[in-house]
Structure formats: C-alpha cells, structure tokens
TIPA-34453 format. One record per residue: residue number from 1; chain; x, y, z of N, C-alpha, C in turn. Coordinates in steps of 0.1 Angstrom, whole numbers. Each point is the difference from the previous one (the first is absolute). Layout:
N
+-----+-------+-------+-------+-------+-------+-------+-------+-------+-------+-------+
!   n ! chain !   nc1 !   nc2 !   nc3 !  cac1 !  cac2 !  cac3 !   cc1 !   cc2 !   cc3 !
+-----+-------+-------+-------+-------+-------+-------+-------+-------+-------+-------+
! NUM !     A !     X !     Y !     Z !     X !     Y !     Z !     X !     Y !     Z !
...
+-----+-------+-------+-------+-------+-------+-------+-------+-------+-------+-------+
//
This chain:
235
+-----+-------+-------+-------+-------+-------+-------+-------+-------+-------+-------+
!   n ! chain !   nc1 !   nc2 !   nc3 !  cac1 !  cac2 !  cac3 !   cc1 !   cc2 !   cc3 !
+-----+-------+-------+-------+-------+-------+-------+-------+-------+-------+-------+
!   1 !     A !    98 !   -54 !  -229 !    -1 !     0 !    15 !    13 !     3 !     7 !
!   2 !     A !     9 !    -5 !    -7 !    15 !     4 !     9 !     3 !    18 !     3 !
!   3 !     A !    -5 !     6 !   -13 !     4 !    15 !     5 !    -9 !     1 !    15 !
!   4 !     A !   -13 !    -3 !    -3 !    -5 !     7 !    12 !     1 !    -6 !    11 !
!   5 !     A !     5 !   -17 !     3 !     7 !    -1 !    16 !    15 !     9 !     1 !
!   6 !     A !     9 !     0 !   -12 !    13 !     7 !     3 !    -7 !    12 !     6 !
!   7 !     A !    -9 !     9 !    -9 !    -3 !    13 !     5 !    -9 !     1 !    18 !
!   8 !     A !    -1 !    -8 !     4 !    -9 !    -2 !    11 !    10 !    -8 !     9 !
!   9 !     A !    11 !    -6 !    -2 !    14 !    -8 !     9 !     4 !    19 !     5 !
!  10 !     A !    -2 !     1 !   -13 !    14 !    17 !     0 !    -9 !    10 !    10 !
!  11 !     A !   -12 !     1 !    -1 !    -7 !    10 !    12 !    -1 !    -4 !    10 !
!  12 !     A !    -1 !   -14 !     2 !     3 !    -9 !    16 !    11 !     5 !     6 !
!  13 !     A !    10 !    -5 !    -7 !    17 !     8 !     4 !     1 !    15 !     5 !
!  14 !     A !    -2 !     6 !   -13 !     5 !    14 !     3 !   -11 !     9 !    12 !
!  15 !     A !   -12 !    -7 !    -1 !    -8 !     6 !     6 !    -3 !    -1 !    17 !
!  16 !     A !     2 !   -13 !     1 !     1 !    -8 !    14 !    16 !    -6 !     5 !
!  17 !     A !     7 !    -4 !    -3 !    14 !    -7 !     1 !     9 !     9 !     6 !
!  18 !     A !     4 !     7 !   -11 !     5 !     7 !    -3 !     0 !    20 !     2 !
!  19 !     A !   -12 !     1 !    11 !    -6 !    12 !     3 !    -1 !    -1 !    15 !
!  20 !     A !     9 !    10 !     7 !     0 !    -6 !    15 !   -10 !    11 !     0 !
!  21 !     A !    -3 !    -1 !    15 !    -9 !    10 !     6 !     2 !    12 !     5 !
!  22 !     A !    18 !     0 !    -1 !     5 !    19 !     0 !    -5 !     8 !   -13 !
!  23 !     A !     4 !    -9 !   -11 !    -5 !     4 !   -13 !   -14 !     7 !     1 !
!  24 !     A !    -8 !   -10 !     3 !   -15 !     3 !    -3 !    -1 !    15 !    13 !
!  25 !     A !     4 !    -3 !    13 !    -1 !    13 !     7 !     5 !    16 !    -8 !
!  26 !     A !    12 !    -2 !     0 !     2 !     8 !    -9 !    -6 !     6 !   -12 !
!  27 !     A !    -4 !    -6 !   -10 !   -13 !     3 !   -12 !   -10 !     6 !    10 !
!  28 !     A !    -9 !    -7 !     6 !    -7 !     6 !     8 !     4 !    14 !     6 !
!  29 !     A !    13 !     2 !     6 !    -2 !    13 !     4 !     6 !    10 !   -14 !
!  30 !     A !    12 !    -3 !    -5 !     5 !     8 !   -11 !   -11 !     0 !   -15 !
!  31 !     A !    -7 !    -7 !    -2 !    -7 !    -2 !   -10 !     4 !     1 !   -13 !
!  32 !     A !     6 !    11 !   -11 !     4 !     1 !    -9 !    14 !     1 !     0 !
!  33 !     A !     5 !     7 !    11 !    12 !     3 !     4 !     9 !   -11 !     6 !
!  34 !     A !    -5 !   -12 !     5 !     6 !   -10 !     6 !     6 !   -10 !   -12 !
!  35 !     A !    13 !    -1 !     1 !    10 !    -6 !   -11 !    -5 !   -16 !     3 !
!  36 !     A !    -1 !     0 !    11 !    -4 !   -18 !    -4 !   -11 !     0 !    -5 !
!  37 !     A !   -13 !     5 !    -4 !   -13 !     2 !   -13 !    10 !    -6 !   -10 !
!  38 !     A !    14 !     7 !    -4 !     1 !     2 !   -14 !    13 !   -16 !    -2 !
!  39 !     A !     4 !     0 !    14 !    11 !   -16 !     1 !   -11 !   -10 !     0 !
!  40 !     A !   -14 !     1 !    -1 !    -9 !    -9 !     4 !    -5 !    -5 !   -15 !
!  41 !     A !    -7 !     9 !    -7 !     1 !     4 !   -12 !     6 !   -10 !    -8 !
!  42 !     A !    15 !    12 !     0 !    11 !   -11 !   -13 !     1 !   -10 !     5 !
!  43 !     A !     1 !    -6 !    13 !     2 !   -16 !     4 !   -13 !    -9 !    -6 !
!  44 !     A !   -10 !     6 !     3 !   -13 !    -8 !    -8 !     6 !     4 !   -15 !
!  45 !     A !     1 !     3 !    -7 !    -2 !     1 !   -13 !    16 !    -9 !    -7 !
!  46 !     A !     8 !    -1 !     6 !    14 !    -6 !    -3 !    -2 !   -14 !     8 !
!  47 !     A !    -7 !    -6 !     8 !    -9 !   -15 !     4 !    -4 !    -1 !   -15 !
!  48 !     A !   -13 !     7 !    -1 !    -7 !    -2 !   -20 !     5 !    -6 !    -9 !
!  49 !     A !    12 !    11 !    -1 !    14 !    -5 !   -10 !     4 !   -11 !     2 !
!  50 !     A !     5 !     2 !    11 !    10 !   -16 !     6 !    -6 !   -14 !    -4 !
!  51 !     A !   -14 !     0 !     7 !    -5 !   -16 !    -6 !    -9 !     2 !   -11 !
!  52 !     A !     0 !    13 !    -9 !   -10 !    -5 !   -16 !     9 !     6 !    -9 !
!  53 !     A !     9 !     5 !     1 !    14 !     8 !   -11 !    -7 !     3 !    -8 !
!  54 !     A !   -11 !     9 !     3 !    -5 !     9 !    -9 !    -4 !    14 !     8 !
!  55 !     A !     8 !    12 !    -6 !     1 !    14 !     2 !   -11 !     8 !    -1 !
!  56 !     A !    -9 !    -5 !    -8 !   -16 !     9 !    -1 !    -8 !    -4 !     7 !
!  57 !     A !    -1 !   -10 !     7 !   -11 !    -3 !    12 !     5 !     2 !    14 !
!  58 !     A !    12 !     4 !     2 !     7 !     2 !    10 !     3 !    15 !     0 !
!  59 !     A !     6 !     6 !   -12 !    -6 !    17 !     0 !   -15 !     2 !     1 !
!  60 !     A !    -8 !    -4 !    -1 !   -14 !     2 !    -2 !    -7 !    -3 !    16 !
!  61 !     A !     3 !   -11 !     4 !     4 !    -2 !    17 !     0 !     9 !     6 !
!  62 !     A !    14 !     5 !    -2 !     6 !     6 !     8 !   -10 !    18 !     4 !
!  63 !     A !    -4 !     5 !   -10 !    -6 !    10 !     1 !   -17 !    -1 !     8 !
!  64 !     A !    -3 !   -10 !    -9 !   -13 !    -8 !     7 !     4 !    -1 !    19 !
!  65 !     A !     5 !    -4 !    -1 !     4 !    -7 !    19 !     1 !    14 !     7 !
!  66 !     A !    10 !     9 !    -7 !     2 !    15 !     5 !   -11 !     8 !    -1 !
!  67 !     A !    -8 !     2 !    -9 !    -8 !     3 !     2 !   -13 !    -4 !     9 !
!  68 !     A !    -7 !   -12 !     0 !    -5 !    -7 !    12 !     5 !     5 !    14 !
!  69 !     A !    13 !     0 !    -2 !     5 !    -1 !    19 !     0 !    14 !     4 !
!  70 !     A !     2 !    11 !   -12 !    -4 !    12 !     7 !   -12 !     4 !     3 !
!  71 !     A !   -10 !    -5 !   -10 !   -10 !     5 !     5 !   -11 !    -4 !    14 !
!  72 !     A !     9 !   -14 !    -1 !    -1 !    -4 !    18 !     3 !     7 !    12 !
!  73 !     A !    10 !     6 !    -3 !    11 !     6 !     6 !    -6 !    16 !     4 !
!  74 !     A !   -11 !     5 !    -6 !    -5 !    12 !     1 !   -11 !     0 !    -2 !
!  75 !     A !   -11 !   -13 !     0 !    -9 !     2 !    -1 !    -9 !    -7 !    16 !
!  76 !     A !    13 !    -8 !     3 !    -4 !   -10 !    13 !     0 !     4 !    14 !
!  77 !     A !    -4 !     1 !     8 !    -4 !     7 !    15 !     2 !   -14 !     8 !
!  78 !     A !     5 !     4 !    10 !     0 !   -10 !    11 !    -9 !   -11 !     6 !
!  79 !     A !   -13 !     6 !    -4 !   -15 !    -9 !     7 !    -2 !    -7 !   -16 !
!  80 !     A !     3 !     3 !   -12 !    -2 !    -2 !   -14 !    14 !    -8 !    -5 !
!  81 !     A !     9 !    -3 !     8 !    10 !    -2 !    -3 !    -3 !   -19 !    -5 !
!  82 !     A !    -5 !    -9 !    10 !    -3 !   -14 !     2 !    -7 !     1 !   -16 !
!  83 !     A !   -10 !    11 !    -5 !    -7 !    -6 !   -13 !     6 !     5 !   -12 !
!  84 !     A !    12 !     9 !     0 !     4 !     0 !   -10 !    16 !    -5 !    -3 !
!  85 !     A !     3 !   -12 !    12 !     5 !    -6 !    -1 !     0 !   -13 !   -16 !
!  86 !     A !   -14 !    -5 !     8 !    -5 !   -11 !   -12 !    -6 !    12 !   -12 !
!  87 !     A !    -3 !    11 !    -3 !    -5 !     4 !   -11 !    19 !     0 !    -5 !
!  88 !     A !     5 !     7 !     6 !    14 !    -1 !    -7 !     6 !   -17 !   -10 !
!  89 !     A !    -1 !    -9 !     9 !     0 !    -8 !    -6 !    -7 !    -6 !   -10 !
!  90 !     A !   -14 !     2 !    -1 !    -7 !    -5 !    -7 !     3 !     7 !   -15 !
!  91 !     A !     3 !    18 !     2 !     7 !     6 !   -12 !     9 !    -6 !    -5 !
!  92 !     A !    12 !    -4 !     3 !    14 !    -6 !     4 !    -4 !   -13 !   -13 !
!  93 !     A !    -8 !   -10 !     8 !    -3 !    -8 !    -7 !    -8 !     1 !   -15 !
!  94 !     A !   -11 !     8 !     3 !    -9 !     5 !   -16 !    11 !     4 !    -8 !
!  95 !     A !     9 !    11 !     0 !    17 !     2 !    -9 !     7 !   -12 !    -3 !
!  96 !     A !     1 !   -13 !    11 !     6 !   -10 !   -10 !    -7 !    -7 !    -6 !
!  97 !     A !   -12 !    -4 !    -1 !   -12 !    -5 !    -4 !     0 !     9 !   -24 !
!  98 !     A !     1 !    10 !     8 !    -7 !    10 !   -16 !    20 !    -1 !    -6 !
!  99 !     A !     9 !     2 !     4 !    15 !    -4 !    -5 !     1 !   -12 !    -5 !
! 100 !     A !    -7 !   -12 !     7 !     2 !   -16 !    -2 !    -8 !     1 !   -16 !
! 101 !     A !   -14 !     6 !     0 !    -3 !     0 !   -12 !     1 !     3 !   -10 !
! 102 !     A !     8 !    14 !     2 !     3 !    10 !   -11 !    10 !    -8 !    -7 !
! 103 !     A !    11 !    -8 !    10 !    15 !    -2 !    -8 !    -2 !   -15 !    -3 !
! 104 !     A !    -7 !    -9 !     7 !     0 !   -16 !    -2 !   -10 !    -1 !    -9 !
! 105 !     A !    -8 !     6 !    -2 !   -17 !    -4 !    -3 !    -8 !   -17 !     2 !
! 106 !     A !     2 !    -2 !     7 !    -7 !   -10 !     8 !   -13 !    -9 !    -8 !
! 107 !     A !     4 !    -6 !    -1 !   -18 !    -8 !    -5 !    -4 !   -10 !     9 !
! 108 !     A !   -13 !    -9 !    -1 !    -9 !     0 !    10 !     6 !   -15 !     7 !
! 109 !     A !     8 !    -5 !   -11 !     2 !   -11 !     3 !    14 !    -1 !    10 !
! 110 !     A !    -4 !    -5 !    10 !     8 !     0 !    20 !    10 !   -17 !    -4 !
! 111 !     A !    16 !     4 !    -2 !     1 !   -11 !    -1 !    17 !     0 !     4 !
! 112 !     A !     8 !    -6 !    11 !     7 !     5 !    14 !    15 !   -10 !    -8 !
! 113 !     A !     9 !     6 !    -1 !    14 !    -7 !    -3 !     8 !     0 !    13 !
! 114 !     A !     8 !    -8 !    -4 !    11 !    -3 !    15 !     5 !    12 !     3 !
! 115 !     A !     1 !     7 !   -12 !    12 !    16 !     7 !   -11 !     5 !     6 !
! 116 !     A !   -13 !     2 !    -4 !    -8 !     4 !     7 !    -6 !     1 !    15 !
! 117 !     A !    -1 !   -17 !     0 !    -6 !    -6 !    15 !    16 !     7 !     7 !
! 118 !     A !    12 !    -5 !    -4 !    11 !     6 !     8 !    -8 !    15 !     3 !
! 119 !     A !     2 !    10 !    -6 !    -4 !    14 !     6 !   -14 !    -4 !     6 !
! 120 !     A !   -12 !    -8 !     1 !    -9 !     2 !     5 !     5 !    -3 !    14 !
! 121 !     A !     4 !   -10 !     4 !     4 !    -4 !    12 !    10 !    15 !     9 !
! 122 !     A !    10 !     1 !   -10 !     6 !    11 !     5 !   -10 !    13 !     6 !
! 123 !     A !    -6 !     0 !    -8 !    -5 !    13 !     1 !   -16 !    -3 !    15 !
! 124 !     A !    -2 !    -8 !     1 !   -10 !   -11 !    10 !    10 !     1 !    15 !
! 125 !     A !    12 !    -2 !     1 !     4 !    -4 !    10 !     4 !    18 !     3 !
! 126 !     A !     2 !     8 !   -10 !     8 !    13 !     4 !   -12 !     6 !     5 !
! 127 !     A !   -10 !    -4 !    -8 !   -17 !     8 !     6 !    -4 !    -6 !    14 !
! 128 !     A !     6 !   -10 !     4 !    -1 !    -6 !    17 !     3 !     8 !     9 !
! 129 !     A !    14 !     5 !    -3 !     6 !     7 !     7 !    -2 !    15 !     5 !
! 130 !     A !    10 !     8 !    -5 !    -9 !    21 !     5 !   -12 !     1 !    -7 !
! 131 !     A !    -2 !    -3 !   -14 !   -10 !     4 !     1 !   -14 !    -3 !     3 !
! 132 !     A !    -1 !   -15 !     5 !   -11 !    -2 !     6 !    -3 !     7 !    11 !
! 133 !     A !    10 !    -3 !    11 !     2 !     8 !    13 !    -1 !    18 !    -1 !
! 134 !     A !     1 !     4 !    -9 !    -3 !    13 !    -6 !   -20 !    -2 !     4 !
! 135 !     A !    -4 !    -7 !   -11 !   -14 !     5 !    -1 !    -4 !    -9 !    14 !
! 136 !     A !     5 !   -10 !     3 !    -9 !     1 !    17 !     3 !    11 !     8 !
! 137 !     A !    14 !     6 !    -1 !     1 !    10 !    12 !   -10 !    12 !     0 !
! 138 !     A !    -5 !     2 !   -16 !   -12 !    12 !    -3 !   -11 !    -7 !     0 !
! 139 !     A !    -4 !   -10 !    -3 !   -13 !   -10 !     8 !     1 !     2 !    12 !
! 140 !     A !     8 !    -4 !    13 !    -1 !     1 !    14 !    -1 !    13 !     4 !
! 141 !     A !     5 !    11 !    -9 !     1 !    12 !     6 !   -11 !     7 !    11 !
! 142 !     A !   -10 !     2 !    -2 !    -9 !     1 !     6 !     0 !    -7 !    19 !
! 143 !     A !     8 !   -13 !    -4 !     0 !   -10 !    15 !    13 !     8 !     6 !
! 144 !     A !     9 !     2 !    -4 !    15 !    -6 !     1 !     3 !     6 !    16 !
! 145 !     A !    -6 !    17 !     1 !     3 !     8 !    13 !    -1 !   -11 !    11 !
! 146 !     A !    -9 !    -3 !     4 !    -6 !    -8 !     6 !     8 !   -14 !     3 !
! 147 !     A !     4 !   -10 !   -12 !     6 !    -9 !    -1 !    17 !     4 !     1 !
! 148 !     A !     5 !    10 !     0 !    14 !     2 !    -1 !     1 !     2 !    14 !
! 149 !     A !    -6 !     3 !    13 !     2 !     6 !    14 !    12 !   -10 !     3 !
! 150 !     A !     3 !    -7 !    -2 !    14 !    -9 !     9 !    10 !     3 !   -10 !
! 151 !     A !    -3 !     3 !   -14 !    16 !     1 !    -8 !    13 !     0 !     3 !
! 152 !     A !    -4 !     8 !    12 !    17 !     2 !    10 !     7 !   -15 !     2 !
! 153 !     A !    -5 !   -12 !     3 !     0 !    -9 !     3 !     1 !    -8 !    -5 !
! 154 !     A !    -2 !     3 !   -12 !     3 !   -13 !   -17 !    17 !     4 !    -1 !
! 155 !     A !     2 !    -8 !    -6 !     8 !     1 !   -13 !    -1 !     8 !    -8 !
! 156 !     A !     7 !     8 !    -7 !     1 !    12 !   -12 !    -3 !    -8 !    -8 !
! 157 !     A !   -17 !     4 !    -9 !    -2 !    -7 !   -12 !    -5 !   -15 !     2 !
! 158 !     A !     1 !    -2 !    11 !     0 !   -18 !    -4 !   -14 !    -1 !    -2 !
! 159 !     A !    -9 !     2 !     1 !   -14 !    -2 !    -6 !    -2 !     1 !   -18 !
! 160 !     A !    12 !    13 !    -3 !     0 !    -5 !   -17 !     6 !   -15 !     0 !
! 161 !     A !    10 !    -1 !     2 !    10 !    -9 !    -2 !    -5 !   -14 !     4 !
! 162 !     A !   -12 !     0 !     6 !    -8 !   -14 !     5 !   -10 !     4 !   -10 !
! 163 !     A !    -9 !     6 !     0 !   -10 !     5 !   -16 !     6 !   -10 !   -15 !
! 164 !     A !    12 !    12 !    -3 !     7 !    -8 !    -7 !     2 !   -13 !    -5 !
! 165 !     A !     9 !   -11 !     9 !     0 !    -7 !     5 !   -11 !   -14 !    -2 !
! 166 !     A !   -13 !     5 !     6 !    -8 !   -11 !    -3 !    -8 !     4 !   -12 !
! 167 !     A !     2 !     6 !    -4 !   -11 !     2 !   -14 !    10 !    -9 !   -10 !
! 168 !     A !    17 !     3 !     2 !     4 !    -8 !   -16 !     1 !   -13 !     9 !
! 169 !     A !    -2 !    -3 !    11 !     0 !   -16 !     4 !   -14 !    -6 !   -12 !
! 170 !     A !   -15 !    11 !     7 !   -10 !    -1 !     0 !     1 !    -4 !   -19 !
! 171 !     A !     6 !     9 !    -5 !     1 !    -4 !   -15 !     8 !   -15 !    -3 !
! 172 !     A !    10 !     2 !     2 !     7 !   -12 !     3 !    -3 !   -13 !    -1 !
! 173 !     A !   -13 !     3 !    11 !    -4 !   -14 !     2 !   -15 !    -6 !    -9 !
! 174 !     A !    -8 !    12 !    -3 !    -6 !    -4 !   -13 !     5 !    -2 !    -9 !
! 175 !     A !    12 !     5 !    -8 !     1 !     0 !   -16 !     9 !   -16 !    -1 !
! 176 !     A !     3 !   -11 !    13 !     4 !    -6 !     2 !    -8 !   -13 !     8 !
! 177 !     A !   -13 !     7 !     4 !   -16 !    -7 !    -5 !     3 !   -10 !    14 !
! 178 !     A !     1 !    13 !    13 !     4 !    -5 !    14 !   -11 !    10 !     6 !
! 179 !     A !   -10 !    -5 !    -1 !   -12 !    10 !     7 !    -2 !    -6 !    13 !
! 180 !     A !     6 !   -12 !     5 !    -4 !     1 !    13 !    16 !     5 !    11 !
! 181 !     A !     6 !     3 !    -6 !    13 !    11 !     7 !    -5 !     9 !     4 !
! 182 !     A !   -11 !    12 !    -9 !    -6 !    13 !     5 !    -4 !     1 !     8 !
! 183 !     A !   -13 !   -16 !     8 !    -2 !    -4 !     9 !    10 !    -1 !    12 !
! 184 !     A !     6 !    -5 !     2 !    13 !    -3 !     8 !     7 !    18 !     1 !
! 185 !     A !     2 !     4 !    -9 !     7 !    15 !     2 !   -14 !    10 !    10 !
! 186 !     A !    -7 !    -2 !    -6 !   -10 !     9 !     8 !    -6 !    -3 !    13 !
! 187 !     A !     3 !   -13 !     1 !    -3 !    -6 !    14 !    14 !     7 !     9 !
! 188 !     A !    11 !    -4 !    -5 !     9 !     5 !     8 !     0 !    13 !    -1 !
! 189 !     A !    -3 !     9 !    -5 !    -2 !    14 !     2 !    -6 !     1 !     9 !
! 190 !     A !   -13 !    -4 !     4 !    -9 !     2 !     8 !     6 !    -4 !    12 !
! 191 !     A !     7 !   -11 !     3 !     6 !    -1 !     9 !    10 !     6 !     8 !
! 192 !     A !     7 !     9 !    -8 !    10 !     6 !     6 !    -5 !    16 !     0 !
! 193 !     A !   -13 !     4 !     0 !    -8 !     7 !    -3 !   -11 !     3 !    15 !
! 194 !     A !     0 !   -16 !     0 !    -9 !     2 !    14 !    -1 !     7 !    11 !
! 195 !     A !    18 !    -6 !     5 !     1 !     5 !    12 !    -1 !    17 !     1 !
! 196 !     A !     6 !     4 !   -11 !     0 !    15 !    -4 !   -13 !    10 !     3 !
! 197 !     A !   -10 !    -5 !    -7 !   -10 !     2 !     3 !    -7 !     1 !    12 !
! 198 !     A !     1 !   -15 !     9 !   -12 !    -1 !     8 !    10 !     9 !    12 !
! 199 !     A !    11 !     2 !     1 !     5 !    14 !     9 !    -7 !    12 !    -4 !
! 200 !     A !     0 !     3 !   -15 !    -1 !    10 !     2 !   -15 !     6 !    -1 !
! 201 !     A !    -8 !   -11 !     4 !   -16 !     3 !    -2 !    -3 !     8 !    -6 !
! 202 !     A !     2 !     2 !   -14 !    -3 !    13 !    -7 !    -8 !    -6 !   -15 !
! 203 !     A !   -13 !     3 !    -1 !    -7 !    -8 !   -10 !     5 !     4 !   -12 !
! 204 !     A !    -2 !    17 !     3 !     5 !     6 !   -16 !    14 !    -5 !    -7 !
! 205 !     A !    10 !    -1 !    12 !    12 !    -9 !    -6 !     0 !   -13 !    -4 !
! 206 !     A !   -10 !    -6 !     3 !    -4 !   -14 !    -6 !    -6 !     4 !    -8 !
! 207 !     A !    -7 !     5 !    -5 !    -5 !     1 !   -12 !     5 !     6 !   -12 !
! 208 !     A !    11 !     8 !     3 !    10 !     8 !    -5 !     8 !   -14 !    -7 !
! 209 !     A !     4 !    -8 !     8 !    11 !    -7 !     2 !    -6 !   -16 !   -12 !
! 210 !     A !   -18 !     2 !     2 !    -3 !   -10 !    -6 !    -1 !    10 !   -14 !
! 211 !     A !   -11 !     7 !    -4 !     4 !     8 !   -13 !    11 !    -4 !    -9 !
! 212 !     A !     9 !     4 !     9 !    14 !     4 !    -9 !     6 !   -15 !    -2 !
! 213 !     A !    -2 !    -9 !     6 !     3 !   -12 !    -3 !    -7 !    -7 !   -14 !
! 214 !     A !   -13 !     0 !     3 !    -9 !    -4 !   -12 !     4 !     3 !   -11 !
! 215 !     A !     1 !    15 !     0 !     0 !    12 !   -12 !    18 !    -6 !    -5 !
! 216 !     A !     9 !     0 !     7 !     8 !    -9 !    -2 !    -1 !   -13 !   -11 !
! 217 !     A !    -2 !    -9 !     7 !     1 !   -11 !    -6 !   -12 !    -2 !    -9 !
! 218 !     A !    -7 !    10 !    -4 !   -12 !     0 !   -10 !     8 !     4 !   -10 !
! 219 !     A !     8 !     7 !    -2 !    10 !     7 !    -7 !     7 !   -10 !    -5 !
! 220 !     A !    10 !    -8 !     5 !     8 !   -11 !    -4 !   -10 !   -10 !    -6 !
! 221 !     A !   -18 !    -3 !     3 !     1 !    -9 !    -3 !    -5 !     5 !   -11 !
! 222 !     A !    -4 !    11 !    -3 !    -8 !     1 !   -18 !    13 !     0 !    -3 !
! 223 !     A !    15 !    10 !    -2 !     8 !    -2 !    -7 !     6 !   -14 !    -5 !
! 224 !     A !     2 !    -8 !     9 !     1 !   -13 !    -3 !   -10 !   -11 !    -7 !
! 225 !     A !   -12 !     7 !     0 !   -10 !   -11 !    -9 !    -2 !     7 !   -14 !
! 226 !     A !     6 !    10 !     2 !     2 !    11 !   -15 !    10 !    -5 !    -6 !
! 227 !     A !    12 !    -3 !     5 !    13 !    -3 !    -5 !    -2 !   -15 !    -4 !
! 228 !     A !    -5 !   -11 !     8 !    -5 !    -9 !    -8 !   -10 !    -1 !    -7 !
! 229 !     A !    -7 !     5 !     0 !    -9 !     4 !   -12 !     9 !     7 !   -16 !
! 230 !     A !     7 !     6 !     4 !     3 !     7 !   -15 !    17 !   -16 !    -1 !
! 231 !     A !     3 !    -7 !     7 !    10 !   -10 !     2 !    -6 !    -9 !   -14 !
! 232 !     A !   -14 !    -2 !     2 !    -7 !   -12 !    -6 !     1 !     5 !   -15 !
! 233 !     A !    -2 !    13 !    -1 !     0 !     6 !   -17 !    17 !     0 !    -8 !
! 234 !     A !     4 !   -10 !    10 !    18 !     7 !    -8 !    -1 !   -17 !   -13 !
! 235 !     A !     3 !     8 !    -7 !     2 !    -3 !   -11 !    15 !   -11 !    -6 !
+-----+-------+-------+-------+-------+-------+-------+-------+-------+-------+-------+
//
C-alpha cells in the first residue's frame, strides 16, 4: 500500500500544487508545443522518484501522464471541457492503480503501518486543499456565471482560501473525534453568510452558495472517516 499512496501524494502535488493556472492556459492554447506540457510532465514524474526512489514507475508515469494530458489537450472543446476534466483524472488515477500492482503486487490482506498512516494523513490533508477545490470548481461549473456577478468585490481567491480552510478544520476535527465543532463551524458560516445573501436576494446564489458548501464539507467528512478507518487497520 505505500507505493500506491506515494504514487497518488506525487499526482496530488505535481498535478494540483504545483500547476498554476498560466500553465494549464497555456497547454490549452499551445497544446503540444507549449513547454510547460513538457515542465509539467518531468515534474510529475521526478515527485514519483522523489518519494518511491524507484525509476521504472516514474519513467513509466511519466509517459502515461504525457500521454493522458495530450490527448486532453486535443481532444477537449470548451462546452466538453468540465467532463473531461474528471475523465482525465479518473485516467490519471486507473495508471497509478495498474503501476501499484504491476510493481508492489498487493495481496488481499489491508493492513496500515505508522510510515504509512504518516503518508495517509499527508496525503488527506494535501487532497483538502487544490485539489478538492479543483473538483468543486468543475462541480459548480455550470452555477458559477451567475454566482461570480460581484467577484469584483471579494478578495482575489478568498473563496478558495476559505474552501480550503474549512474542509482540513472539517478533517481536523473528525480524526480528532470533535463532531460537534463542524456544527459550530457551519453555524458560523451561515452566519456571516446571511447578511450576504438576504441583500442580495438572489436564490440561485443561495443555492449556489449552499451546494458548494455541502459538496464541501461532504468531502472532508468521507476523507476523514476514511482516514480513520484505514487509522484502525495499522498494525
């Protein structure tokens, strides 16, 4: 089980972290020709190396990931863009899934060591962060036009950065077996939430605003009953 959280810490990183959103514009418009594809690339596949010091699942990565990202990259249209977002990932992930077994060989029996829980946690709290906010921003997509009309008027970002934010509280406070905090955090959301709202009489942004909250903290809470769950198997 270790190769395949290292291998799945290392696509969190290089994929979300570590990938601003000039990068990704750029691929999008240069496609094959755009040098960050190829800085994107060797950084995922040198993550691989980095936390499993082994060179064949990280060369083997490495082409896997490049390959995947191009064929996103020229097979994805603007209105098709939102679903081959998650088919991209879900590739991403099938490649470390068939690598974990080719090189570890795995047997049936699920059973969690300290170095382990260490990278599970790591790897839990880094999945809180972009890339959660990643797959809500292509979940909301569909809302967002609508919900974005005041942007001018936020903060740059601070809706990730509050996203963020309460999901590893939201973890936080489960794996730490404080389930009535989430209560207390979501009450106070709602409250500083209100006044926001009842100005701006706009249902779709409340419902926008509730969605994304839910879809949120539904996130943190299976990750965190997952993480204690695989907590209880350590050996």
């Amino acid at each position: 089980m270790t190769l395949l959280l290292q291998l799945l810490l290392a696509h969190l990183i290089g994929d979300f972290l570590l990938q601003p959103s000039s990068w990704v514009r750029e691929k999008k418009r240069l496609k094959i020709a755009s040098p960050k594809l190829y800085l994107h690339v060797l950084g995922h596949g040198l993550f691989v190396f980095v936390l499993t010091n082994y060179w064949k699942p990280a060369l083997i990565l490495l082409i896997v990931h490049y390959l995947i990202d191009l064929a996103k990259l020229y097979f994805q249209e603007e209105k098709t863009e939102r679903h081959w977002f998650f088919f991209d990932q879900l590739l991403h992930l099938l490649s470390l899934l068939v690598i974990w077994i080719i090189f570890e060989k795995p047997d049936l029996q699920l059973i969690v060591t300290d170095q382990q829980l260490l990278l599970i946690y790591t790897t839990a709290i880094v999945l809180m962060s972009y890339p959660a906010a990643a797959v809500l921003k292509q979940v909301l997509a569909i809302w967002s036009p609508s919900a974005e009309k005041d942007s001018e008027k936020s903060l740059s970002n601070a809706g990730t950065y509050i996203g963020i934010t309460e999901r590893i509280l939201v973890f936080v406070f489960i794996v730490t077996n404080h389930w009535e905090a989430i209560g207390f955090l979501l009450a106070a959301k709602s409250v500083f939430r209100f006044g926001d709202l009842k100005r701006a009489k706009d249902r779709r942004l409340t419902e926008y605003i509730l969605v994304g909250t839910l879809i949120s903290f539904g996130l943190a809470i299976l990750t965190g009953m997952t993480t204690l769950y695989l907590q209880r198997l350590t050996s």
